[in-house]
N, CA, C and O of each residue as an XYZ file, in Angstrom:
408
protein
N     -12.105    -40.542    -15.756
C     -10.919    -39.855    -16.239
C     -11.328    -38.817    -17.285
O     -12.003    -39.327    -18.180
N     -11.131    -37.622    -17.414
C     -11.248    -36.860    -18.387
C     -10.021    -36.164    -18.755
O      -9.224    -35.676    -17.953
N      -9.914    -36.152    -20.187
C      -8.558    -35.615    -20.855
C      -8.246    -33.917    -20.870
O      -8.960    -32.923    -20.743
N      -7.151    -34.090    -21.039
C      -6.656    -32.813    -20.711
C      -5.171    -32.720    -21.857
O      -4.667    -33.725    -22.358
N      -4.722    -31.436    -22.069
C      -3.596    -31.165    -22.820
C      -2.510    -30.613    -21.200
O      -2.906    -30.582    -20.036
N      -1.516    -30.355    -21.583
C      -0.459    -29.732    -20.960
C       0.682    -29.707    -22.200
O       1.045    -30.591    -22.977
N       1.054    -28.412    -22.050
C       1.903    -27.786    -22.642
C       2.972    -26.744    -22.052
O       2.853    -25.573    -21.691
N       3.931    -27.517    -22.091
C       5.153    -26.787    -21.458
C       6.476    -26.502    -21.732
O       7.256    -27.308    -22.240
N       6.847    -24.935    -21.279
C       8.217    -24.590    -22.549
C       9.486    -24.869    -21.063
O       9.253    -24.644    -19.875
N      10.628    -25.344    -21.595
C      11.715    -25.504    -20.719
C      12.616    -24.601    -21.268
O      12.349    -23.955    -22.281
N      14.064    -24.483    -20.438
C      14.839    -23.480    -20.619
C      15.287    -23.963    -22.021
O      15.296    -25.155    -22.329
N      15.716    -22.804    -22.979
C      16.293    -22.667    -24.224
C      17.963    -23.909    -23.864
O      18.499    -24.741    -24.597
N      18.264    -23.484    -22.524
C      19.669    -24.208    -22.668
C      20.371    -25.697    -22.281
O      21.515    -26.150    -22.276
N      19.161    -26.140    -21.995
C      19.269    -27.361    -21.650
C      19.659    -28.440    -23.139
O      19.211    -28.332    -24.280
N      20.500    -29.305    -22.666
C      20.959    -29.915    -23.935
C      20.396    -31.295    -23.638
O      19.933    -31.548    -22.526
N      20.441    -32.406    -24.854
C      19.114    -33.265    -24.722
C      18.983    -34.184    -23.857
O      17.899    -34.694    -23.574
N      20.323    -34.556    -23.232
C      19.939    -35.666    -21.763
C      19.058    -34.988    -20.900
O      18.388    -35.754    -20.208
N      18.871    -33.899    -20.743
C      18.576    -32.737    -19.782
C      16.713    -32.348    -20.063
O      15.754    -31.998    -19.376
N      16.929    -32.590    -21.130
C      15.669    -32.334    -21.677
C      14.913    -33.978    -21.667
O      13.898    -34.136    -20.988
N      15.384    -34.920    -22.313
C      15.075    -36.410    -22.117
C      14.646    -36.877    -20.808
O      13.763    -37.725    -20.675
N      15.304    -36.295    -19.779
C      15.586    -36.459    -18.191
C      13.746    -35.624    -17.978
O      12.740    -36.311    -17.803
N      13.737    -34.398    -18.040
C      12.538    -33.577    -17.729
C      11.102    -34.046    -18.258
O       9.984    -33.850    -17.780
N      11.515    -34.740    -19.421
C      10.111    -35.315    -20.178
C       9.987    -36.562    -18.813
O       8.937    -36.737    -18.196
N      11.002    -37.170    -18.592
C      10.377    -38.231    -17.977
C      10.275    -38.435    -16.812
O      10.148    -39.607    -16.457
N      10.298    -37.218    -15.664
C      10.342    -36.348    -14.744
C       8.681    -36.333    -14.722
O       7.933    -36.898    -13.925
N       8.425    -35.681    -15.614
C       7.082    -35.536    -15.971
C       6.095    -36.044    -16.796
O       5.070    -35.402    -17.027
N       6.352    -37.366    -17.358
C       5.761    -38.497    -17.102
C       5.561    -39.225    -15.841
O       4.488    -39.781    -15.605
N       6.614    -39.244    -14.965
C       6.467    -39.934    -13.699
C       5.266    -39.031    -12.898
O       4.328    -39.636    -12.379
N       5.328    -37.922    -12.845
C       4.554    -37.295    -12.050
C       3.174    -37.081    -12.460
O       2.420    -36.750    -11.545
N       2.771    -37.168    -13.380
C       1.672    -37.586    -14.428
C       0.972    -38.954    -13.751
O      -0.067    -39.038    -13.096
N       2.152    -40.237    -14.244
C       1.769    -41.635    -13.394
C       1.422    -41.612    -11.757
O       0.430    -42.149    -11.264
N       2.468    -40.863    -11.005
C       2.036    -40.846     -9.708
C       0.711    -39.801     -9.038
O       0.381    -39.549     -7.879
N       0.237    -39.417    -10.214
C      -1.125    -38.468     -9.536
C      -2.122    -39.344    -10.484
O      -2.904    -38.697    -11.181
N      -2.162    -41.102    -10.582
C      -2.728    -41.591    -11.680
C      -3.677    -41.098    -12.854
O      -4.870    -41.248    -13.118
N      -2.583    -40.429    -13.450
C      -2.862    -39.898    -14.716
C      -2.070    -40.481    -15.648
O      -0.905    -40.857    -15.519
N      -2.875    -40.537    -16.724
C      -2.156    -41.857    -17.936
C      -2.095    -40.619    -19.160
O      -3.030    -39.883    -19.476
N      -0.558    -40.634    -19.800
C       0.187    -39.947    -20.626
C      -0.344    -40.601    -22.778
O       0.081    -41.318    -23.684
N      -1.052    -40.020    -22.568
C      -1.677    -40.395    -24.336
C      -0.476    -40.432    -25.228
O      -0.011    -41.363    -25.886
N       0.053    -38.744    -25.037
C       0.561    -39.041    -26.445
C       1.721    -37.636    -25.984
O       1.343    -36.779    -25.185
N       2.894    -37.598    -26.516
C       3.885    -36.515    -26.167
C       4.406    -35.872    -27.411
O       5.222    -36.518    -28.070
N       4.020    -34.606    -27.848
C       4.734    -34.017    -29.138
C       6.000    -33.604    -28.472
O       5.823    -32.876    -27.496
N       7.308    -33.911    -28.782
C       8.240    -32.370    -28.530
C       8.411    -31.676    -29.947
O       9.005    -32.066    -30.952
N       7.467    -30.156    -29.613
C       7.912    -28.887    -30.568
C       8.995    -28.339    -31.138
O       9.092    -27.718    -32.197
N      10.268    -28.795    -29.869
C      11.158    -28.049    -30.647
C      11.387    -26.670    -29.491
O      10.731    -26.156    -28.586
N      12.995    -26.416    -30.280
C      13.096    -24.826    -29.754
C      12.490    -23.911    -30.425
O      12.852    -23.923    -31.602
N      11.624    -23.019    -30.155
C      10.919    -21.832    -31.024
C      11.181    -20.547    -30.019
O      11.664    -20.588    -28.888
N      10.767    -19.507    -30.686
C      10.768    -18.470    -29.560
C       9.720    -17.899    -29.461
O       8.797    -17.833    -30.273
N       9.856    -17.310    -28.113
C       8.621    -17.121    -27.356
C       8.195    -15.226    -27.750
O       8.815    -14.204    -28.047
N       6.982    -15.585    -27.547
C       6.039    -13.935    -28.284
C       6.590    -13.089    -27.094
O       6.470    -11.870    -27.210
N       7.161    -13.562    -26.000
C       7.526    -12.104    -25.040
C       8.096    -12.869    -24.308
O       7.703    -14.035    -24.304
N       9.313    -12.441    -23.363
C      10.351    -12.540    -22.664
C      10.012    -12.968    -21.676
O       9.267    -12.275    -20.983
N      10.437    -14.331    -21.195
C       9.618    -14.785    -19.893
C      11.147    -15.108    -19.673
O      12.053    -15.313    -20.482
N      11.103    -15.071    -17.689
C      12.237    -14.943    -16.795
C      13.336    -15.164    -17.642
O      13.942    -16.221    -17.815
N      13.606    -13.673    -18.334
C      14.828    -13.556    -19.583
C      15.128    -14.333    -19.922
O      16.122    -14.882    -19.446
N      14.597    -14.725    -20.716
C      14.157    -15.801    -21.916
C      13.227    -15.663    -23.426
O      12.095    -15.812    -23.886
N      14.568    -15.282    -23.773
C      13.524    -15.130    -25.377
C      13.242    -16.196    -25.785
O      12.115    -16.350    -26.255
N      13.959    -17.045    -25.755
C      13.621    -18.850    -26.399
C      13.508    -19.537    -25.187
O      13.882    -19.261    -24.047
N      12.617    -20.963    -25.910
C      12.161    -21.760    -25.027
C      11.798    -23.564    -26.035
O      11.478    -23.593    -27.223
N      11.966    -24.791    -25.172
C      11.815    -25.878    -26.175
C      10.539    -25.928    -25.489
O      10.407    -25.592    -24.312
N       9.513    -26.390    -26.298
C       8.014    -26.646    -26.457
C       7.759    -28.258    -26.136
O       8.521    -29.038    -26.706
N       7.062    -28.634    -25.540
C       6.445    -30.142    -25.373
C       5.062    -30.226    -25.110
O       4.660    -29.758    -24.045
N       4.145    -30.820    -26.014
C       2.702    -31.173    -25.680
C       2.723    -32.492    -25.198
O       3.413    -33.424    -25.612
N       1.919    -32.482    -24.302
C       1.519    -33.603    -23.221
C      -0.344    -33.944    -23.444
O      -1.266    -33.361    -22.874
N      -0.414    -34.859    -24.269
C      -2.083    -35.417    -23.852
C      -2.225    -36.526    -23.131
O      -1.667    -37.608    -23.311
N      -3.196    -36.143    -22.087
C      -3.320    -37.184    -20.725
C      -4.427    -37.139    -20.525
O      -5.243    -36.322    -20.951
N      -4.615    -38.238    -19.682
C      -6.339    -38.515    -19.048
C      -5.734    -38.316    -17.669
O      -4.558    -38.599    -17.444
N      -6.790    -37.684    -16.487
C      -6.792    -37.832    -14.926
C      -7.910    -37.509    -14.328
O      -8.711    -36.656    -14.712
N      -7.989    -38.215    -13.334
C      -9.228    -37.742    -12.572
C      -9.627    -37.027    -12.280
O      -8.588    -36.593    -11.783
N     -10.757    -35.829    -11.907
C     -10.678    -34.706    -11.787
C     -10.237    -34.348    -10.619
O     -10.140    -35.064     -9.622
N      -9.923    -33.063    -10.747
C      -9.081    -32.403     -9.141
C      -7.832    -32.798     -9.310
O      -7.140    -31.993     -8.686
N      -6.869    -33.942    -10.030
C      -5.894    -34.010    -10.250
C      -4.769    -33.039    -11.105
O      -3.548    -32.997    -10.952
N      -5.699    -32.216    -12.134
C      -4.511    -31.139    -12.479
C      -4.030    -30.196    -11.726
O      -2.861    -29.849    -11.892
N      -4.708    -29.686    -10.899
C      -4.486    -28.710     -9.974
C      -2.549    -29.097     -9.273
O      -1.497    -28.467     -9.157
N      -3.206    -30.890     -8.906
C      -1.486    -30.939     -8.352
C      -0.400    -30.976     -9.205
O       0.808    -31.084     -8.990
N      -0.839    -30.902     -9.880
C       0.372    -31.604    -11.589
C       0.911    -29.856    -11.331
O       2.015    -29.741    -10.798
N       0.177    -28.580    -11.686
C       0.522    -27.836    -11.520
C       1.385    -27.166    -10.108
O       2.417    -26.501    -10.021
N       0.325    -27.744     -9.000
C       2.002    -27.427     -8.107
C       3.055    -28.147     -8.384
O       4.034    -27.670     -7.812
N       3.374    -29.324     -9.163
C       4.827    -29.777     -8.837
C       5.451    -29.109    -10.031
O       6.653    -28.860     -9.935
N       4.799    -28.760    -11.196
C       5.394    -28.549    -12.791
C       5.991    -26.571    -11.548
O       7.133    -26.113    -11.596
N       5.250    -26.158    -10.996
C       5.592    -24.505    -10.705
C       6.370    -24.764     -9.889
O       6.405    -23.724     -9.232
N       7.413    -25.809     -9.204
C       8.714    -25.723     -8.091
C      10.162    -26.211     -9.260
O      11.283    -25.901     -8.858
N      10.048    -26.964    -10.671
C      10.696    -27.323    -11.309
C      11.381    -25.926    -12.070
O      10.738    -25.033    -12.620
N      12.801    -26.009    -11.940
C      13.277    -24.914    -12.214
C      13.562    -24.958    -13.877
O      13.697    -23.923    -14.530
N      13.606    -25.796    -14.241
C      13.926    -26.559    -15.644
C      12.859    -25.646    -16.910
O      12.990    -25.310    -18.087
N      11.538    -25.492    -15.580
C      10.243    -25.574    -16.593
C      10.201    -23.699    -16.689
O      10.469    -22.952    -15.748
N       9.859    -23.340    -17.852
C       9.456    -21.556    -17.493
C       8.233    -21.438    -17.666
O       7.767    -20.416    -17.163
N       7.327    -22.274    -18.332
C       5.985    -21.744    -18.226
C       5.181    -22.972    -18.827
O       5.788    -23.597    -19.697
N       4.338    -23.265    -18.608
C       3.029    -24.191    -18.326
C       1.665    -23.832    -18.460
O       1.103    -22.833    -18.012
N       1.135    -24.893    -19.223
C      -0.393    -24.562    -19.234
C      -0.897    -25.579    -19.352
O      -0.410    -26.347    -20.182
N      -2.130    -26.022    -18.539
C      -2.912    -27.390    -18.509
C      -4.599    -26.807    -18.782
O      -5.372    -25.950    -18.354
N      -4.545    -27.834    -19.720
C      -6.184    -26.946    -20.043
C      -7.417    -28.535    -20.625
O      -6.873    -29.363    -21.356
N      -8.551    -28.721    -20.337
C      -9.173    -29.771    -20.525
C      -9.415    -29.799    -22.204
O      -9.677    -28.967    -23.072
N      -9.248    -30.783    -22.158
C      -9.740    -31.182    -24.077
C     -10.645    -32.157    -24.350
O     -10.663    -33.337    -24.001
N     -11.415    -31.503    -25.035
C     -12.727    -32.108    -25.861
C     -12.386    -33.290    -26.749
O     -11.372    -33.195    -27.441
N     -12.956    -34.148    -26.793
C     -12.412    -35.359    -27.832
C     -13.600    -35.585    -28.947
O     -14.537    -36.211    -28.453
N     -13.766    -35.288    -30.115
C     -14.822    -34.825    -30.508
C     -15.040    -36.305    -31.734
O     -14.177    -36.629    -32.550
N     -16.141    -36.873    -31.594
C     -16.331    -37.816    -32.435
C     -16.803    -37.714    -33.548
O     -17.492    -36.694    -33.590
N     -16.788    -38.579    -35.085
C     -16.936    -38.187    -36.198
C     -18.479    -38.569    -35.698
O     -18.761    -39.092    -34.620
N     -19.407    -38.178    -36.750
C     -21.013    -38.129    -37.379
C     -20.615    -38.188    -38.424
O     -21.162    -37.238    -38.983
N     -19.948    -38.717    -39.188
C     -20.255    -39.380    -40.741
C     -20.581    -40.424    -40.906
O     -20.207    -41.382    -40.229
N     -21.463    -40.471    -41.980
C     -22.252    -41.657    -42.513
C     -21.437    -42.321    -43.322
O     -20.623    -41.686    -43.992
N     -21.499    -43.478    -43.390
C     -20.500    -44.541    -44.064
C     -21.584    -44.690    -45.172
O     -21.402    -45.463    -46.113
């Protein structure tokens, strides 16, 4: 398994069942490409540095997960048919251990 981030902004207008509903949308789909969900920030609504499918704002969610390799690739086709989602990024992360001396 090697870890990975995903980070993804949903529509500005979704109100929070809607948003509650999508996180766990995508947890499930995470579990069913056995990939195990670390840890979930939600960011918040912020706005976005440039206008994506007219959309100045967008709510933010970080996703840290472990999956096998070749498995992000599909995470990304299902996150790019979800209309909910406007933009996505899955990128591998380093887990970097301390070297300090006790």
């Amino acid at each position: 398994m090697r870890n990975y981030e995903l980070i993804y902004i949903s529509k500005p207008d979704l109100n929070d069942q809607d948003i509650g509903t999508l996180r766990s949308d995508v947890q499930n789909i995470i579990t069913q490409l056995d990939g195990v969900v670390d840890k979930e920030d939600a960011w918040g609504k912020r706005q976005l540095a440039f206008e994506v499918k007219d959309f100045t704002e967008g709510i933010y969610t970080l996703v840290e997960l472990k999956f096998p390799p070749g498995n992000p690739g599909k995470l990304k086709d299902k996150l790019k048919i979800d209309e909910r989602i406007i933009r996505y990024m899955v990128t591998s992360r380093e887990i970097r251990k301390s070297n300090s001396k006790e």
